[in-house]
Z-matrix of the N, CA and C atoms (Angstrom, degrees):
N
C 1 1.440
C 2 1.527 1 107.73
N 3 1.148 2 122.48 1 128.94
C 4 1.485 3 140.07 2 164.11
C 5 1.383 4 122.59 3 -95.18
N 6 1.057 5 113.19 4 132.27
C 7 1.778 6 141.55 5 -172.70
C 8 1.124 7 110.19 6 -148.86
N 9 1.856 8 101.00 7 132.53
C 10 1.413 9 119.92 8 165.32
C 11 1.680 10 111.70 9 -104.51
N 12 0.852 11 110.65 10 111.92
C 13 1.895 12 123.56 11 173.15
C 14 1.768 13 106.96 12 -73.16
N 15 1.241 14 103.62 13 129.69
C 16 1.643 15 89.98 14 158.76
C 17 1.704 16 95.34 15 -138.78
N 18 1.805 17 96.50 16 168.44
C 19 1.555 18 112.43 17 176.37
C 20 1.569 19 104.07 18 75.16
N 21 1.235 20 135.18 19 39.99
C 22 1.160 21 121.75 20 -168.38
C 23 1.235 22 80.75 21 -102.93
N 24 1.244 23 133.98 22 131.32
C 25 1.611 24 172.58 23 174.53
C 26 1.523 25 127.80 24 -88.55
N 27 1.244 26 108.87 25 71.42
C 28 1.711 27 112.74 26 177.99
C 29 1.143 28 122.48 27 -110.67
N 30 1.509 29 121.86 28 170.70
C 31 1.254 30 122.56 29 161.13
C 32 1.578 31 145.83 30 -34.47
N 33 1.024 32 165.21 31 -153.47
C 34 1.339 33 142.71 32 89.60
C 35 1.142 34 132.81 33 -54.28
N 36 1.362 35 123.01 34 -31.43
C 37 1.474 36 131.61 35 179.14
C 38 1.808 37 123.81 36 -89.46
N 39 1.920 38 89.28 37 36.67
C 40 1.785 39 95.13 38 -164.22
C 41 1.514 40 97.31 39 -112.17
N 42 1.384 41 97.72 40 147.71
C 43 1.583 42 101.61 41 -169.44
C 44 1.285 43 109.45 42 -124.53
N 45 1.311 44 145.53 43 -173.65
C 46 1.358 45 130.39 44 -153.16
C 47 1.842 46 113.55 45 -72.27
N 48 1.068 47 104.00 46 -35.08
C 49 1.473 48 110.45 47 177.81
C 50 1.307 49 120.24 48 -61.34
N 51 1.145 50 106.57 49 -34.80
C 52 1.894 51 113.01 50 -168.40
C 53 1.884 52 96.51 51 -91.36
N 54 1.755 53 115.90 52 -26.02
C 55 1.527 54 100.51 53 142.69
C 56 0.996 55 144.03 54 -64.20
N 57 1.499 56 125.71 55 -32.93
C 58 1.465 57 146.45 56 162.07
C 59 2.036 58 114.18 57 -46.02
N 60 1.181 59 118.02 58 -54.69
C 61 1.356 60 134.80 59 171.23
C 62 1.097 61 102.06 60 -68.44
N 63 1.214 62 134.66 61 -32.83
C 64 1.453 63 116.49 62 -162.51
C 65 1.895 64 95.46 63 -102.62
N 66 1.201 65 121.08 64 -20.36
C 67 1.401 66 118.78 65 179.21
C 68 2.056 67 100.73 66 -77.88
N 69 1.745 68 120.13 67 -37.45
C 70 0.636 69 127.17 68 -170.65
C 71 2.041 70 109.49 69 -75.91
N 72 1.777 71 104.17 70 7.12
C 73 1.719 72 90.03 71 -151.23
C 74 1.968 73 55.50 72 -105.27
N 75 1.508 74 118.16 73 -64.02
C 76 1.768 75 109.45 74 -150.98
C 77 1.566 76 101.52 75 -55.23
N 78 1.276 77 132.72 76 -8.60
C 79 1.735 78 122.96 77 -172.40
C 80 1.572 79 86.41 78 -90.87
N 81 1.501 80 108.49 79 -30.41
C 82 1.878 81 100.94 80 -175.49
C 83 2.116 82 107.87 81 70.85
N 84 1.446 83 83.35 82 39.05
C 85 1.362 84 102.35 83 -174.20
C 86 1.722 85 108.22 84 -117.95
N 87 1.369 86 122.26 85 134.00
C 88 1.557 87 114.33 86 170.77
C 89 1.300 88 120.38 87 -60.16
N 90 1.672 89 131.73 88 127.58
C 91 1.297 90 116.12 89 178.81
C 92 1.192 91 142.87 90 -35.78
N 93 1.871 92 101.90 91 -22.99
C 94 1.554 93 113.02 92 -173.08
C 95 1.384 94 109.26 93 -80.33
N 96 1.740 95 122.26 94 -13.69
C 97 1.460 96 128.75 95 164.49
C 98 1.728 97 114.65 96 -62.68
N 99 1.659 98 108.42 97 -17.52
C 100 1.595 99 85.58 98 179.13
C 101 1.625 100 100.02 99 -101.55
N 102 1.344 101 113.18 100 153.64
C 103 0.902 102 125.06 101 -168.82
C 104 1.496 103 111.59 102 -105.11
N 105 1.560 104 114.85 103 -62.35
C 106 1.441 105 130.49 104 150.82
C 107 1.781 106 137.69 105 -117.91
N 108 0.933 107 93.63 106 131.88
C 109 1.826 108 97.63 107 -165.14
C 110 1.968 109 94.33 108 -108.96
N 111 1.354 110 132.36 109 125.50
C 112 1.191 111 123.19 110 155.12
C 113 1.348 112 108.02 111 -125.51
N 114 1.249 113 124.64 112 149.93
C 115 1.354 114 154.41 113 161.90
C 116 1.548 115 112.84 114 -38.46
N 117 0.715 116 142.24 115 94.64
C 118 1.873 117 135.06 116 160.09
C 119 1.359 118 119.58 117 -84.96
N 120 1.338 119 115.61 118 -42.89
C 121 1.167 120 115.47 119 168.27
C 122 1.316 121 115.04 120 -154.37
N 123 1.520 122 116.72 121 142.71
C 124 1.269 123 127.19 122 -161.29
C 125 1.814 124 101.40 123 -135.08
N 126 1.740 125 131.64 124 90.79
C 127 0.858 126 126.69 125 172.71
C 128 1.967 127 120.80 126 -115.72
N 129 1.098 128 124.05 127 139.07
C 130 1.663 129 143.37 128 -169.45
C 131 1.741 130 106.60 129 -68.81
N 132 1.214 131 129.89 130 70.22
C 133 1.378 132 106.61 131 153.56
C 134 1.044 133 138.62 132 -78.65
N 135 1.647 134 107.62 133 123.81
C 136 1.039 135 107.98 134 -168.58
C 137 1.564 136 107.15 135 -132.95
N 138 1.486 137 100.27 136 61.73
C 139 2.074 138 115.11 137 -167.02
C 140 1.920 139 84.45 138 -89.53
N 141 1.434 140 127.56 139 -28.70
C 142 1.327 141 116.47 140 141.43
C 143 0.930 142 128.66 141 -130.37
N 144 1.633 143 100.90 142 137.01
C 145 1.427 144 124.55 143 -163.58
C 146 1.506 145 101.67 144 -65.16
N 147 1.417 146 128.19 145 -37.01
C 148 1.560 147 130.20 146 172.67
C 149 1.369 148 113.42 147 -66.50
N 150 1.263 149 116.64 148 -9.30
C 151 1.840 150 106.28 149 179.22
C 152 1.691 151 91.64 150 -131.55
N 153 1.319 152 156.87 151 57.74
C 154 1.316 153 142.55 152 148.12
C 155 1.497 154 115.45 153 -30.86
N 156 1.286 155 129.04 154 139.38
C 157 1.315 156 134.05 155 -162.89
C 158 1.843 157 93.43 156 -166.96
N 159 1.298 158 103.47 157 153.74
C 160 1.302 159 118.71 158 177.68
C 161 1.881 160 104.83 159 -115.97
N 162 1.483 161 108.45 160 134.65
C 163 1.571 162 100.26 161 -154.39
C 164 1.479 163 72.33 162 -114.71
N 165 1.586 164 133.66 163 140.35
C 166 1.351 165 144.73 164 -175.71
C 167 1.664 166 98.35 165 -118.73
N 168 1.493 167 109.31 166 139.63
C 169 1.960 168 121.21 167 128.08
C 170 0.797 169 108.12 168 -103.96
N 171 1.425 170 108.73 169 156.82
C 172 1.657 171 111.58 170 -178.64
C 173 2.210 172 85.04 171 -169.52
N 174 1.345 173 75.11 172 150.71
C 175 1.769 174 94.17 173 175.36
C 176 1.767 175 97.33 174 -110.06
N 177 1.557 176 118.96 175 140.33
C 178 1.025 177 110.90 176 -177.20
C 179 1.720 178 84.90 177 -125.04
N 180 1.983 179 100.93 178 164.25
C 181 1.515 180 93.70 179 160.49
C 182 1.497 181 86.05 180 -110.98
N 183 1.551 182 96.58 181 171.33
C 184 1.510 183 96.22 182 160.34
C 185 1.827 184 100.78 183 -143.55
N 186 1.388 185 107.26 184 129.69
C 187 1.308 186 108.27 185 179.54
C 188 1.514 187 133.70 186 -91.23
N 189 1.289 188 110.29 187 73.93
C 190 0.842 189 147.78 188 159.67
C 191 1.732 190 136.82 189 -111.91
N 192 1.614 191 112.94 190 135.47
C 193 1.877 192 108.43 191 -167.83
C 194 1.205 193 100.16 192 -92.06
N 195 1.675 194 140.65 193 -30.55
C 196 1.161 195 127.26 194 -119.62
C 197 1.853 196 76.95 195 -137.70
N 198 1.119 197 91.84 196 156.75
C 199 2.342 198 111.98 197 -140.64
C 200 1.433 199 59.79 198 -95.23
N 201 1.928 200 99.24 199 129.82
C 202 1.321 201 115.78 200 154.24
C 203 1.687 202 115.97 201 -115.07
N 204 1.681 203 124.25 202 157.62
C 205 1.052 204 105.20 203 -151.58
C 206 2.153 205 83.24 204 -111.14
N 207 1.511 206 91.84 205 115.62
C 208 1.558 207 101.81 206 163.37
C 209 1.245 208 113.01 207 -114.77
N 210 1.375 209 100.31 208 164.71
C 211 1.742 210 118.51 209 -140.69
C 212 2.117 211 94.76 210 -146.83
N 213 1.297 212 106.94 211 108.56
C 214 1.322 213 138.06 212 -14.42
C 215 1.953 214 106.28 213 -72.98
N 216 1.910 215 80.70 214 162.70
C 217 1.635 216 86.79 215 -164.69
C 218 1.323 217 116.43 216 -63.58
N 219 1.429 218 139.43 217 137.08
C 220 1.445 219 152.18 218 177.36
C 221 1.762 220 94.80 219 -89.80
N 222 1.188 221 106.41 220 151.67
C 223 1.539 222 105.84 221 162.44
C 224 1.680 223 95.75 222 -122.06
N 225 1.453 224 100.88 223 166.51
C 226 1.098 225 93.35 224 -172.09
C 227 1.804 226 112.45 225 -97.20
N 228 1.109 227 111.01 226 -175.32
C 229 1.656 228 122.39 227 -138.60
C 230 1.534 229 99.95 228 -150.23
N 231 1.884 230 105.50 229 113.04
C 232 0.997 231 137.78 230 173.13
C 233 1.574 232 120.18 231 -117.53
N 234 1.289 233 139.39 232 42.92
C 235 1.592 234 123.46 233 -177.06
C 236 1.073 235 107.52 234 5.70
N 237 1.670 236 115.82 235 134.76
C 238 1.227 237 119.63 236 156.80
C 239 1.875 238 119.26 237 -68.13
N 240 1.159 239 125.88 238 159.03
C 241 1.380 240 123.92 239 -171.51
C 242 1.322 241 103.07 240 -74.33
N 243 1.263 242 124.32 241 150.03
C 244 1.909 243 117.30 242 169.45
C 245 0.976 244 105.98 243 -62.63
N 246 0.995 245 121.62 244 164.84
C 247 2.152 246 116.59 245 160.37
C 248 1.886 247 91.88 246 -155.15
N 249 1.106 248 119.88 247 137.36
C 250 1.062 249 141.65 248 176.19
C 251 1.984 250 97.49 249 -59.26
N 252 1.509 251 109.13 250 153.20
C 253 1.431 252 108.21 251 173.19
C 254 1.014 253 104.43 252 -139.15
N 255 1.524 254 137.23 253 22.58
C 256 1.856 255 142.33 254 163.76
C 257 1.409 256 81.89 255 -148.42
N 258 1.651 257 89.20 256 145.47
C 259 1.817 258 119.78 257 -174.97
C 260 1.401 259 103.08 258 -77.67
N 261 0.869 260 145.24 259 154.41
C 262 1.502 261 151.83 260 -159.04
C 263 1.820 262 113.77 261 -96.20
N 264 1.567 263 111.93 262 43.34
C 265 1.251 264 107.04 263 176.62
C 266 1.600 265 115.56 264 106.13
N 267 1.853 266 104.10 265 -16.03
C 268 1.543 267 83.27 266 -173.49
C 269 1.687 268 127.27 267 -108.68
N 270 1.415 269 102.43 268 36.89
C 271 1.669 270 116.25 269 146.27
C 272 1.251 271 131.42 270 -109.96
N 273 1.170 272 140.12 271 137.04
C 274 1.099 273 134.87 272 174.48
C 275 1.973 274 120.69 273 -79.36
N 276 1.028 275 97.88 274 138.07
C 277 1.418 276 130.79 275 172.74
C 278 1.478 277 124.59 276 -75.70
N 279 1.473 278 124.49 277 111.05
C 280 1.327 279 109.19 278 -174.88
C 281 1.451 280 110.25 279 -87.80
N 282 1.309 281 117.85 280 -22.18
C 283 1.925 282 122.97 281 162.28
C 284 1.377 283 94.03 282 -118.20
N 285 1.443 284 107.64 283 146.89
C 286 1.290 285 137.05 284 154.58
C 287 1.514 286 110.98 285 -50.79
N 288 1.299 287 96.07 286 128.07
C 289 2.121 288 102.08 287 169.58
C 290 1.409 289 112.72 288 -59.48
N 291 1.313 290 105.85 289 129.62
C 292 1.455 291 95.71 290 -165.63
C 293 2.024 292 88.64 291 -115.34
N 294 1.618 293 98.41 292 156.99
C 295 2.175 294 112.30 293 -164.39
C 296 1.259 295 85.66 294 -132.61
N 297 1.068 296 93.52 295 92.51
C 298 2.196 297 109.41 296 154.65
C 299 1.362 298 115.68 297 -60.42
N 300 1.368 299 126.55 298 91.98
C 301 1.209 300 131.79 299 172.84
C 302 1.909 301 117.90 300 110.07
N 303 1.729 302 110.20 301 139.47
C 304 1.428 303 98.82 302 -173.11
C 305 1.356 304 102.70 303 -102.22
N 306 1.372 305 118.07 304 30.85
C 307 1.542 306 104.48 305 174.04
C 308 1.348 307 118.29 306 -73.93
N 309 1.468 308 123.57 307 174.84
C 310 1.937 309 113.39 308 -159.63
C 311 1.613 310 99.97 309 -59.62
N 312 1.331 311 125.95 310 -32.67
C 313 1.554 312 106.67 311 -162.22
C 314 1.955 313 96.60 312 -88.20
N 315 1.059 314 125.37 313 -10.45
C 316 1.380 315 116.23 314 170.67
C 317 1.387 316 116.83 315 -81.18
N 318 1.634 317 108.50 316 -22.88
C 319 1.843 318 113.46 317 -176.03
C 320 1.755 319 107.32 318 -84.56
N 321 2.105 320 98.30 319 -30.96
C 322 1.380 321 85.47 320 -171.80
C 323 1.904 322 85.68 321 -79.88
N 324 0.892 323 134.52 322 -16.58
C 325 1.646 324 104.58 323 -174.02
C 326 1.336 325 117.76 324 -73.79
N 327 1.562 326 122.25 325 -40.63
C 328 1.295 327 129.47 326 169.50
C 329 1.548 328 108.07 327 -67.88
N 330 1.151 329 139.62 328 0.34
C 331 1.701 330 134.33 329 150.79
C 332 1.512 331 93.91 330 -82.74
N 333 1.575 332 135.45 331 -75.41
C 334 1.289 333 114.97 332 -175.61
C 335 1.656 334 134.60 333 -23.30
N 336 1.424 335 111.87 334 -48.08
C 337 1.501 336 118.51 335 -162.18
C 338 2.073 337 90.18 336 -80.50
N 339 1.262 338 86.49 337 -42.47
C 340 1.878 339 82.11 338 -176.28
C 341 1.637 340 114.84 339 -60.21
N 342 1.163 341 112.47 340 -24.47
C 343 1.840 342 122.02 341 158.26
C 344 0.975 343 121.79 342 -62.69
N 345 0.989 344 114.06 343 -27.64
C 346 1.245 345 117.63 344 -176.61
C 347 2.308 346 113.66 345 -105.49
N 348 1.066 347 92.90 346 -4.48
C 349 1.250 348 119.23 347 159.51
C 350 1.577 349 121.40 348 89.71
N 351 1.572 350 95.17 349 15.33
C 352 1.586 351 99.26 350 161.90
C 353 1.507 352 115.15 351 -74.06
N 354 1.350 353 109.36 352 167.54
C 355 1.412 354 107.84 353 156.13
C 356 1.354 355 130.11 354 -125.28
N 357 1.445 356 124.10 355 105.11
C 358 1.274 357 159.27 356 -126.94
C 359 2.194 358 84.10 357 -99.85
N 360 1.149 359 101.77 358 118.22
C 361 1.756 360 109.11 359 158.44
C 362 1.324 361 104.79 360 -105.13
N 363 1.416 362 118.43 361 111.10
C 364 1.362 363 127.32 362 164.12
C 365 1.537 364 111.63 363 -80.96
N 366 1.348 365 130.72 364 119.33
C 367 1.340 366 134.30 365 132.81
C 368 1.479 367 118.90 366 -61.09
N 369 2.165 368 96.69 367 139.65
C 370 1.445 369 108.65 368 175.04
C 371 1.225 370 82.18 369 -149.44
N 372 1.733 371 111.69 370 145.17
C 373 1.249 372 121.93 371 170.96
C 374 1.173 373 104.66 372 -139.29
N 375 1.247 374 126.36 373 68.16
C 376 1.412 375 160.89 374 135.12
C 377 1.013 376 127.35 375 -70.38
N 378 0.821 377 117.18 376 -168.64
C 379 2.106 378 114.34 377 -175.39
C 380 2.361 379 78.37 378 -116.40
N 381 1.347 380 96.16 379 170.70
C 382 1.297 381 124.49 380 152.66
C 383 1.016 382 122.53 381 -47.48
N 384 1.492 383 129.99 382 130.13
C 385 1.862 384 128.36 383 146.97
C 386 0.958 385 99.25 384 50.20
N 387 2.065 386 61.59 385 -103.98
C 388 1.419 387 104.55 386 -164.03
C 389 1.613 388 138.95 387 -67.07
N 390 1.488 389 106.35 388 -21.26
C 391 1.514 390 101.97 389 158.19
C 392 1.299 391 125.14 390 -65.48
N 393 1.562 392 122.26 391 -37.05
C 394 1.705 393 123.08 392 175.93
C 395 1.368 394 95.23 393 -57.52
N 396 0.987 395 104.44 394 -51.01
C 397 1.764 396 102.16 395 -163.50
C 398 1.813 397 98.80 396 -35.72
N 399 1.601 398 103.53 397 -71.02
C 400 1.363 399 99.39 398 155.67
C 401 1.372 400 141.25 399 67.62
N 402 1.720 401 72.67 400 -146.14
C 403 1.470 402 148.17 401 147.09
C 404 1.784 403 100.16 402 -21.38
N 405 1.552 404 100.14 403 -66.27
C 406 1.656 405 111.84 404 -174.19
C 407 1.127 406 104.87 405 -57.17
N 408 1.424 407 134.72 406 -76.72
C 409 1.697 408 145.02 407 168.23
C 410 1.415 409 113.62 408 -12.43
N 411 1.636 410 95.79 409 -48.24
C 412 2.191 411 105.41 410 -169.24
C 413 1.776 412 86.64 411 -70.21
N 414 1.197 413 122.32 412 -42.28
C 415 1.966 414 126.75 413 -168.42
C 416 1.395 415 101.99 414 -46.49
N 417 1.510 416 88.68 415 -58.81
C 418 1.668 417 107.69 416 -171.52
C 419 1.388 418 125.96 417 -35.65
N 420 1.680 419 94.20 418 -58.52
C 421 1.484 420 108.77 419 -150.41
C 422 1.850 421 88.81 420 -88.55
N 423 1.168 422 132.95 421 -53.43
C 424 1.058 423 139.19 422 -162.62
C 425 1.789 424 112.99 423 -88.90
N 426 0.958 425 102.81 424 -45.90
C 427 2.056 426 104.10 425 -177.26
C 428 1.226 427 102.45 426 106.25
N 429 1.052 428 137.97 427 15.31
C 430 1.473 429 133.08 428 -169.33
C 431 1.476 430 109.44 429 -116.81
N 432 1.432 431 121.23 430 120.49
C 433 1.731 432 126.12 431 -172.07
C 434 1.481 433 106.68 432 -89.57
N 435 1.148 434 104.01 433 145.04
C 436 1.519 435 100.53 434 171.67
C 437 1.714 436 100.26 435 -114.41
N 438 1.439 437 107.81 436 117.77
C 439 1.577 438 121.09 437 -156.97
C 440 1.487 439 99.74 438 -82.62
N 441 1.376 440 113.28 439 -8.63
C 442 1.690 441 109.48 440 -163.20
C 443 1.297 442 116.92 441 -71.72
């Protein structure tokens, strides 16, 4: 049986076991029923700085055949399959796809479409490099932003 947990709420100083028990105390399941526990997501709240806690998803298996009754009820948990949603290059384009911006999700999209064998024109209206580069150093050293 497969289960996805979310909001699971720990310490910082918790290490795989004290996740394991504590996934095994809310299913109200014996530890030796889980079989595999992985991580999906692992994010830091820290909205207080006096209580830091690490908030977990995680998909567990548990090996077991026979329907156990947990409280509250989990359903069980299959990922959906990926499936691609643009054809991989084989229509043609009368303009090029054009990626507003080189931040990571505009560079990884304009690497995607070019894999796929379009050719992606990214706009940046930034300065160069080497002027941010700069730009950053003058921030650095002095405190002063340049808002432009």
């Amino acid at each position: 049986m497969k289960l996805r947990l979310t909001n699971i709420r720990l310490a910082l100083a918790t290490d795989e076991e004290e996740l394991k028990r504590t996934v095994a105390r809310k299913l109200n399941v014996p530890e030796t029923q889980i079989s595999y526990i992985h991580v999906i997501k692992k994010a830091l709240d820290a909205r207080k700085s006096d209580q830091l806690e690490f908030v977990y998803t995680v998909d567990v298996v548990l090996n077991t055949k026979k329907k156990i009754k947990i409280n509250p009820p989990f359903i069980d948990f299959t990922p959906p399959p990926f499936q691609e949603t643009l054809a991989r290059g084989n229509f043609s384009l009368d303009i090029p796809p054009v990626v507003v911006g080189s931040v990571p999700a505009g560079l990884f999209c304009a690497l995607k479409l070019a894999s796929w064998g379009y050719q992606p024109l990214v706009l940046e209206r930034g300065m160069d490099v080497d002027r941010r580069f700069q730009e950053i150093e003058r921030f650095w050293s002095t405190g002063r932003l340049n808002s432009k």
